[in-house]
Structure formats: structure tokens, C-alpha cells
N, C-alpha and C positions, 0 to 999 in steps of 0.2 A: 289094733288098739291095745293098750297097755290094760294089764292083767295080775291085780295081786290075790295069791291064795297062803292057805292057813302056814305052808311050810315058808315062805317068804315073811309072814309075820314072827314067826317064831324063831328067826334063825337074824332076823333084821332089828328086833326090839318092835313093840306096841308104838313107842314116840314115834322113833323112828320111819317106820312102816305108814303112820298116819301122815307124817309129813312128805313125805314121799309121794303116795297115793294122792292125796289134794295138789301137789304139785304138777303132775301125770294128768289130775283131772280138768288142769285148768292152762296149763302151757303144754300148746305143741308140739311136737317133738319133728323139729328141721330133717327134713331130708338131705343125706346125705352129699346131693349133689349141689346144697345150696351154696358152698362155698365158692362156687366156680362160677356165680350167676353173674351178671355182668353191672356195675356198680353204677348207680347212677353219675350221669355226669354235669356240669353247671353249666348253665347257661356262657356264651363264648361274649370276649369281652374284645370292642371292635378299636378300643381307643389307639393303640399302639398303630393298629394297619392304618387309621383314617393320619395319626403325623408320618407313618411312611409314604403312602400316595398320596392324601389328600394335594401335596404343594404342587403334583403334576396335574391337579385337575383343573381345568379353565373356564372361567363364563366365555359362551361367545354371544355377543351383540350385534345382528343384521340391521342395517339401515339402507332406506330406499329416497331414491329423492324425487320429489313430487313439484310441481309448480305451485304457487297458490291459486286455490279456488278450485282446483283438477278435480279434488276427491265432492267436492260438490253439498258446502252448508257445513254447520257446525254440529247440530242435532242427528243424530241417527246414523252415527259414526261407528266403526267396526274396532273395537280395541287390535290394535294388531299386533300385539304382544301375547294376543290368547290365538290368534287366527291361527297360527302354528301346529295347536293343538285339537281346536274341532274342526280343521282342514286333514289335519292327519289320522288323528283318531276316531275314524269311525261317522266322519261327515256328521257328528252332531250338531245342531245351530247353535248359535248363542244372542241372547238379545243384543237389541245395539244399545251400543253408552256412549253419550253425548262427547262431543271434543273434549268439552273440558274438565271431565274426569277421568280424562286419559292422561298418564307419563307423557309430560312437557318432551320437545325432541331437544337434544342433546347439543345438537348445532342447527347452526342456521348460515348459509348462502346468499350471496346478494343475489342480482338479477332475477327476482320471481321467483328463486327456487329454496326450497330448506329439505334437510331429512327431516323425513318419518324415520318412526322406532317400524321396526318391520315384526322383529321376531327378537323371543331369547333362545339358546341351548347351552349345551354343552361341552365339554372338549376333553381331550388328553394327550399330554404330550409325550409323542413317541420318542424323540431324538434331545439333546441338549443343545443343536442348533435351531429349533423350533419348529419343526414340523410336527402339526397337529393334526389328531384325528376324530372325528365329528361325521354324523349324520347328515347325507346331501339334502333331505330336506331343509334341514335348519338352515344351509349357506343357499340354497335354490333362488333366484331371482334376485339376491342383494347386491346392490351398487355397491355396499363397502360393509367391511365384516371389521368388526373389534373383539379382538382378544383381551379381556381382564383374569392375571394373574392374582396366586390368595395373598400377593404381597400388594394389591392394589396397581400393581403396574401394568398399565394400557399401550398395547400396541394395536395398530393396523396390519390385517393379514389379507394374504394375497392365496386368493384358491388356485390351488395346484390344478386340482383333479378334483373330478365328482362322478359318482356312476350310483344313475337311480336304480338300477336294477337291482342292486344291495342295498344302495341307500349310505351309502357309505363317500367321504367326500376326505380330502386333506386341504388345510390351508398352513402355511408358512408366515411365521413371521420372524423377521431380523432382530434377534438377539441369542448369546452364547451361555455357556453355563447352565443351562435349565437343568431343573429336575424333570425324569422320565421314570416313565410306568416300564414294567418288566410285567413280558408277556407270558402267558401262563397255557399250559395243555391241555388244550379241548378233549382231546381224549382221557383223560385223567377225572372229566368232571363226573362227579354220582350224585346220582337222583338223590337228596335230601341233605346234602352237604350245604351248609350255612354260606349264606355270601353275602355281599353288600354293597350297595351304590353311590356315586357320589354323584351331584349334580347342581343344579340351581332351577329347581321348580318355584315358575311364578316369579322370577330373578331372584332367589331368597340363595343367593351363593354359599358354597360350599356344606348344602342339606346332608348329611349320611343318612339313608334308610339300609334296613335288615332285614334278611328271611333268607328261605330256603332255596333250591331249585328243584322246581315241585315236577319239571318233564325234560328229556332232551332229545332232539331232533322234529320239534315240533313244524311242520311243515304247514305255513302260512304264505308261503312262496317259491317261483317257479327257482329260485336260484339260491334259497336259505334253509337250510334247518333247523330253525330258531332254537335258543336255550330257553324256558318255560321257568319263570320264577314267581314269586310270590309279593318278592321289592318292592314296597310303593313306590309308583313310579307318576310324575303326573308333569305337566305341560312347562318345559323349561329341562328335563332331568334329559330328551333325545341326545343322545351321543355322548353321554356320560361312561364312563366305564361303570362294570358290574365286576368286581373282584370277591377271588377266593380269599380262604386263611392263610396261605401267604403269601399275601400281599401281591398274587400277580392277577393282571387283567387277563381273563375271560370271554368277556361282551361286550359290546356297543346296546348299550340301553334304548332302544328304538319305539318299540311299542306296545300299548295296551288292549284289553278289552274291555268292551266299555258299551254296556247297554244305557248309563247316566252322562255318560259325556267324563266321570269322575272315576278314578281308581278303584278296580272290586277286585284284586288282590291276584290278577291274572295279566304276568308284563311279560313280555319277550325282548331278548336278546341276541346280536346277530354274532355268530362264533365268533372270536378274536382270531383264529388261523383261517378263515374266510376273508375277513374285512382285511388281516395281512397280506393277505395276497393280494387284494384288488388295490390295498394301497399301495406296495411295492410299481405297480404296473403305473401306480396314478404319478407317483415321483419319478419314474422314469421317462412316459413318455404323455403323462397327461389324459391320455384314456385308457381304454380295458379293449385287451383282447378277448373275443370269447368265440370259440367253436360252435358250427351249427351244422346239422346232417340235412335240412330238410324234408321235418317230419311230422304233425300235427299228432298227439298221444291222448290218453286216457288211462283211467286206474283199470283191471283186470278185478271182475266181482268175483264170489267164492262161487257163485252159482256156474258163470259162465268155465270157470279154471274146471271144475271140476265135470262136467257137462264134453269140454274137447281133449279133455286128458290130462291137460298141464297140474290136475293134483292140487294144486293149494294157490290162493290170490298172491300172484308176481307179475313181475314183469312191466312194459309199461306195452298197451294196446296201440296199435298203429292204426288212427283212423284215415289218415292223408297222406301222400307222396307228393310233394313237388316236384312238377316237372323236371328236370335235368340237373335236379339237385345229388349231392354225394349219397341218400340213399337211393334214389331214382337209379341212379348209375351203379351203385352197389346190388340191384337187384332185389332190392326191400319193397314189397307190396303192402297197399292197405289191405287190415286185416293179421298180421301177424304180430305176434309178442314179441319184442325185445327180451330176454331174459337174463343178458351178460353185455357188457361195453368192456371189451378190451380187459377181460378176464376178472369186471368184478359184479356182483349178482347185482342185478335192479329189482331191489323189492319192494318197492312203490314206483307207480310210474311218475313222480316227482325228482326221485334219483335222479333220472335220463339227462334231463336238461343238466342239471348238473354238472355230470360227469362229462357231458359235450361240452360243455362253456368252461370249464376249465381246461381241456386241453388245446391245446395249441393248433389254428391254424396252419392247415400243412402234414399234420401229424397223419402217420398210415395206423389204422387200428380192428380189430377185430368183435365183430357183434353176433353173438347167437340168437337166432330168432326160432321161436316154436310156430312152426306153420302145418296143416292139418296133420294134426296128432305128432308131429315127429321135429327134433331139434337137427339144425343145420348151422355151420360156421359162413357169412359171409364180410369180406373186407372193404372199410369206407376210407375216403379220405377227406378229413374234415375240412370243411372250408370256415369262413371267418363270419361271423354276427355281425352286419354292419348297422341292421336296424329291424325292431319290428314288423315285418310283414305279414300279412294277412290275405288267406285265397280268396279271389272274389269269388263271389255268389254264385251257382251258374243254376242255370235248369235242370230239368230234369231228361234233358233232351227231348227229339222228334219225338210227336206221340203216333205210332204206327197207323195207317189206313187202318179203319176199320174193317176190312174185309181180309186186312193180315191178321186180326186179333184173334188167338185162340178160345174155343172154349173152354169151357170149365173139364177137365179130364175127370176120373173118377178119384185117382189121385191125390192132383189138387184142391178137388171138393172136397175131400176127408180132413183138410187142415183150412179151409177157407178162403181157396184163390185159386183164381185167373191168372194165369200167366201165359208169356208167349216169348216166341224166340227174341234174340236182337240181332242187329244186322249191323254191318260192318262201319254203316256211320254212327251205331247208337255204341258200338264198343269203343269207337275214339274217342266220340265225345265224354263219355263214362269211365275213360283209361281201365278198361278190362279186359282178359283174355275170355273169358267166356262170360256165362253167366243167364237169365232168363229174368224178364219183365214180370213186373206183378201189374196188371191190368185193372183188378180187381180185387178188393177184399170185404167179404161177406160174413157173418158171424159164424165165428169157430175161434181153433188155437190162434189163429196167426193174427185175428182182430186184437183178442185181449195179449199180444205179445206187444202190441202195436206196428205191425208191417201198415204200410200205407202203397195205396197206387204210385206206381211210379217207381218203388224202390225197385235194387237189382238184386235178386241172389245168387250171390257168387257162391257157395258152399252151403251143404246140410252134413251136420253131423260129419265133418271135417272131410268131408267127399266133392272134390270140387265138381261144378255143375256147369256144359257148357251147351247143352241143349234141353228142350221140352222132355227130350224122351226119356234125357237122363233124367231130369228131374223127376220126372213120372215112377221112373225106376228105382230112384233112393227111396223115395216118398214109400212106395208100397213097401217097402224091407224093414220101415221103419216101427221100432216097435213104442207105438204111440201111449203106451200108457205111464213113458218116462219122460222127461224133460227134452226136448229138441232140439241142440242148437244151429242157429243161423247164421250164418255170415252175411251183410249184405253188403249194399252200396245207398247213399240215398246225397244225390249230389258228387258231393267233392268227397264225403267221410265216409269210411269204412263204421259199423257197426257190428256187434251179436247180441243177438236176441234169442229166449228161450221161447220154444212152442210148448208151453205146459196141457198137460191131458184136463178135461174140464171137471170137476168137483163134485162129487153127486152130491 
């Protein structure tokens, strides 16, 4: 604080010194390092970017064709220009609205038949001979797709390719000269950097909204890292682009959240070097290759990571092996973590699929998996995604004579089970090298862990278990007033579970 004394008055003048002092006592005095603070900046002005992309952006128009009388009355009719939207977004309903305050169809067919409006979205054109790229939902089911340019001109496009897994689709149409979007670096995007959309929500063609990107690598699916923005985005805007400040595309504007059915300020966008690649694949040969190991997965908790060594939640958990699939063959059991694919770390188990569906069928590659306490290299060879499949359901296999069923050891009783050996039709059927039946479970740790009768424990505390005695023997070593972890089996899937000490 500033400070005047007698020798300052005297050497400054009485005025002087007085003005001085009230000056001192009423203004600030700026730190030093204010100079260097960082200036405010103005708000960003979008007009310029919307005449450079906006002429590459497209309405696209699905139409489906219907006989008369099929959809059945005129009353209690589904708009289906919104169906689009509460189909995709979040399975909200929407009341019905009578035929006749639906959008009239566009054409009409002799013989019994006319289009229905089916759906609006959006589009963007990649090339100057008209390949366009759009969200497969928006083209999904349509008898015939219309392209409207912002010069008013309408062509009919012919879908290329479509692949739901991305949600990403291309359609063609016949004409040259177009304007085209210039693609932008996914890697380059930062969290808070301004961006902005173009689309036709509601069919209100060529809307610009604005905002930021509020997350990226948001993982809302087994095959995307969404880009997390703030855009309004709402029912007509899917397959729009989402562009930076200059001027290049980004995203496919695909989805919201939505506890109203309406915009609350949280859209996602699928990478533009994702949806690049799958369209390259779509123009080339009309579908998508994608790589599959043969592996059912899950995320890795902080509890469990930390519980069998692995130090911090990675990895992606291996609950299931298909049979004589590339990791069956590679020697991948359930129950181990993934931690590396072909030398790049999986830190979520969302990565995984990923990293397999993009590479090529065929492809030799290498995977680190953490199996009890200790990291190993083993090598897969991918084979090719042809279609979703799913393990059927099985039992729980034979349930032993009762006169094989062990009892309670002392052991076993200290954690809350029954267990008993398996025998060599119950390891086939179980696909396991060893392991010990839970018969029973009675209140203690492994109740509130949730083990159930029937499961298998293949491992305690990263020690694999292939009889009663072993088990007997880890159990007693164990020092029970820490967290537990379990390995089991229960069916088809691999699990861990902690045995936590009880609460006084």
C-alpha cells in the first residue's frame, strides 16, 4: 500500500502531494504483469465459412412407396417426416397427426401406388462429380432418395453404400462441377474451439447453428468416438456436416440427447477421418471391411485393476472366447485384459473393437494381455466381421450327484461356499483348464460379492485354482481383511469379483 510521509510532502509541494495521495487512495495501482494478460476476444463471425460450405451442403428427401389404403385410415397417422427423429433419437413417442396435416407427397404413381414423404436429412458433398455423404439412417429403407441443392436443383441419388455400424451411408448423383467440403483434422480439434452446422432441421434448408465442442472421443458406441458439441442440432440436421473455422469438415452431425425428445444443448458427431474411411470402402466396393478376433469384452474397474496388479483401470476385460475363433487360436482365454493391439495401449475397453474393425482382414498382429499378475505378447490373425453374432445361452452344466458334492471345508466357510471339484465333462462343457464348482453360497464375503451357485472359480487372487485343495490352500493364505479378487466363469462369460472383509 502506498505510503506518504512529512519528507515526501516537503520535497513534492503541499498541492502537489495532496493530489497525488487522493490519486494513490482511489486508483489501483496495476501490476506489473498486467500488460501481458491476454485480451479479450470477440465473439467469431460465421458468415464468410456458411458462403464458403454452405453451397456444398444438401437437403436429402427419402420417399417410400405405399399402395393405397396399406397404412390403414386417414386419422391417427404418424408424421413421417418426424419419425426420423423420435426413431433415432432416444425412442421418444410422438402423438399422431391426422393425414391431413401432414406435407401432401410430392408424387404420385398410377396403379394403386404413390410415395409417402418418409424422412428429411442431410448431406455433403464430397467430390465435384457428386458423391454425397449422409447418415445411413436418414437413406435406411427408402425406395428413392432426392437430393436438393441451395441452388434449388433436384436430382435423384442412387445409394452407394451404407454401413449402420457408423451410421454413415454415401449416395451419388449424376451431375459435374459441384462444389465440395474440404476435410479437416480430427486430430487438430480442441475442446472449446467454436464450430458450426449446417443442415435442414424440420426441412427448414440450409439452418446454420453455433457453439462449441464441449468433449472429444465421447464413446456412445462400439465403433465411434463421438465429437461432443453443444450445436443445436434437431430432427432433419443428421448427416449435416459440423465444421471448424476454416472452413473444413469435421463431423457428420448424427445425434443427440434427449430426455424431451427436443435439443438440450448435448449433440454428437461422428469423426470425419472415421466416416472417411468407411466411405472410401463404400465407393469402392459397396460395403465395409471390418476385423473381428472373436472376443466378447468389458471395461476393467479401478477396484478390480488395482486388486490383481494391473495398477490403474485399462485395458479391455475378456469375458468370452469363441470357439475356434483368431483368439481361441491365438491362445486368449476368458478372463484376461487386453492392454496393447498391435503396439497401441487400449484404455478403454471401447478402443478394442475399434482397433480390430479397422484393420484388415488377414492382417497378422500382436496383443498384450495381462493374465494373473504378469504381462505376455501373444499373436492373432484377424479374420473378417461378416455379421453380428451372439453366444447362445448355455447352462450351467451337469449338476454333480449329490453324493460327489463337497462339503463346506473350513476354508470355504470363512468366505461363504461350498465348492467341489469338476470333472472332465463339466471342464468341456465350461471351456476351462481347471477351476472348482461353487455348490453353495451362504452369508459372508462372496454372498455380498455376488457369487452365485453354479459359478466356476477359475483364480483367487491371480493364483489359478485347479482343485478343492488348492482352493482350500489359497483361501487360508489369504489375508482377508483386504479386498479379494476372483476370477470366475458363470456360463459362457468370464467375470471378477471382489470378496470385500465385512464392515463393523
Amino acid at each position: 500500500m502506498f505510503r506518504m510521509d512529512s519528507k515526501n510532502l516537503r520535497s513534492c509541494g503541499l498541492a502537489m502531494a495532496l493530489a497525488f495521495a487522493g490519486a494513490a487512495a482511489f486508483v489501483p495501482v496495476a501490476p506489473a504483469f498486467a500488460q501481458s494478460a491476454p485480451q479479450p476476444r470477440s465473439l467469431p463471425d460465421f458468415s464468410e465459412l456458411v458462403d464458403q460450405v454452405g453451397p456444398a451442403v444438401v437437403n436429402i428427401r427419402t420417399l417410400e412407396r405405399a399402395r393405397s389404403g396399406a397404412r390403414g385410415g386417414t386419422d391417427g397417422q404418424m408424421d413421417e417426416e418426424m419419425q426420423e427423429f423420435f426413431r433415432r433419437f432416444f425412442g421418444v413417442p410422438m402423438p399422431n397427426v391426422p393425414r391431413q396435416q401432414r406435407p401432401a407427397p410430392r408424387g404420385e404413381r398410377g396403379g394403386g401406388e404413390e410415395e409417402q414423404p418418409r424422412g428429411v436429412g442431410s448431406g455433403f458433398i464430397l467430390t465435384a462429380d457428386g458423391y454425397v455423404m449422409t447418415n445411413a439412417h436418414v437413406v435406411e429403407g427408402a425406395d428413392e432418395v432426392i437430393v436438393t441443392l441451395t441452388d434449388k436443383r433436384e436430382f435423384k441419388a442412387k445409394i452407394v453404400g451404407s454401413d449402420k455400424r457408423t451410421d454413415v451411408a454415401v449416395v451419388k448423383i449424376e451431375a459435374t462441377g459441384l462444389p465440395f467440403v474440404r476435410v479437416g483434422d480430427v486430430s487438430r480439434v480442441k475442446v472449446g474451439e467454436w464450430v458450426m452446422a449446417i443442415g435442414s432441421p424440420f426441412g427448414l434448408d440450409n439452418t446454420v447453428t453455433a457453439g462449441i465442442v464441449s468433449a472429444k472421443g465421447r464413446d456412445t458406441g462400439d465403433y465411434l468416438p463421438f465429437i461432443q458439441t453443444d450445436v443445436a442440432i434437431n430432427p432433419g440436421n443428421s448427416g449435416g456436416p459440423l465444421i471448424n473455422m476454416r472452413g473444413e469438415v469435421i463431423g457428420i452431425n448424427s445425434q443427440i440427447y434427449s430426455r424431451s425428445g427436443g435439443f438440450m444443448g448435448i449433440s454428437f458427431a461422428i469423426p470425419i477421418d472415421e466416416a472417411t474411411r468407411v466411405a472410401e470402402q463404400l465407393r469402392v466396393s459397396g460395403r465395409v471391411q471390418r476385423g473381428r478376433i472373436g472376443v466378447q469384452i468389458d471395461q476393467v474397474t479401478r477396484d478390480v485393476a488395482e486388486s490383481i496388479g494391473l495398477g490403474r483401470p485399462q485395458g479391455a476385460l475378456v469375458r468370452s472366447v469363441e470357439s475356434g475363433s483368431p483368439a481361441d487360436k491365438a491362445g486368449i482365454e476368458a478372463g484376461d485384459i487386453i492392454t496393447k493391439f498391435n503396439g497401441q495401449n487400449i484404455e478403454r475397453a471401447t478402443d478394442l473393437p475399434r482397433l480390430v474393425g479397422n484393420t484388415k482382414p488377414g492382417s497378422k498382429v500382436n496383443l498384450t494381455v495381462f493374465r494373473r499378475g504378469g504381462s505376455r505378447e501373444l499373436g492373432v490373425t484377424i479374420a473378417e466381421l461378416e455379421q453380428d453374432t451372439a453366444a447362445a445361452p448355455r447352462g450351467r452344466g451337469a449338476q454333480p450327484p449329490k453324493e460327489e458334492q463337497a462339503k463346506a471345508s473350513p476354508a470355504a466357510q470363512s468366505i461363504g461356499l461350498v465348492v467341489s471339484e469338476l470333472n472332465a465333462t463339466q471342464k468341456k462343457e465350461a471351456k476351462v483348464k481347471g477351476g472348482v464348482r461353487v455348490d453353495a453360497v451362504s452369508e459372508g464375503a462372496a454372498q455380498r460379492a455376488g457369487v452365485r451357485e453354479g459359478d466356476i472359480i477359475v483364480a483367487i487372487g491371480n493364483t489359478e485354482i485347479n482343485s478343492v485343495k488348492e482352493f482350500d490352500a489359497i483361501v487360508s493364505r489369504l489375508d482377508k481383511s483386504k479386498p479379494i479378487p476372483v476370477l470366475l466363469r458363470r456360463g459362457e462369460l468370464a467375470s471378477y469379483l471382489l470378496l470385500r472383509p465385512a464392515r463393523g
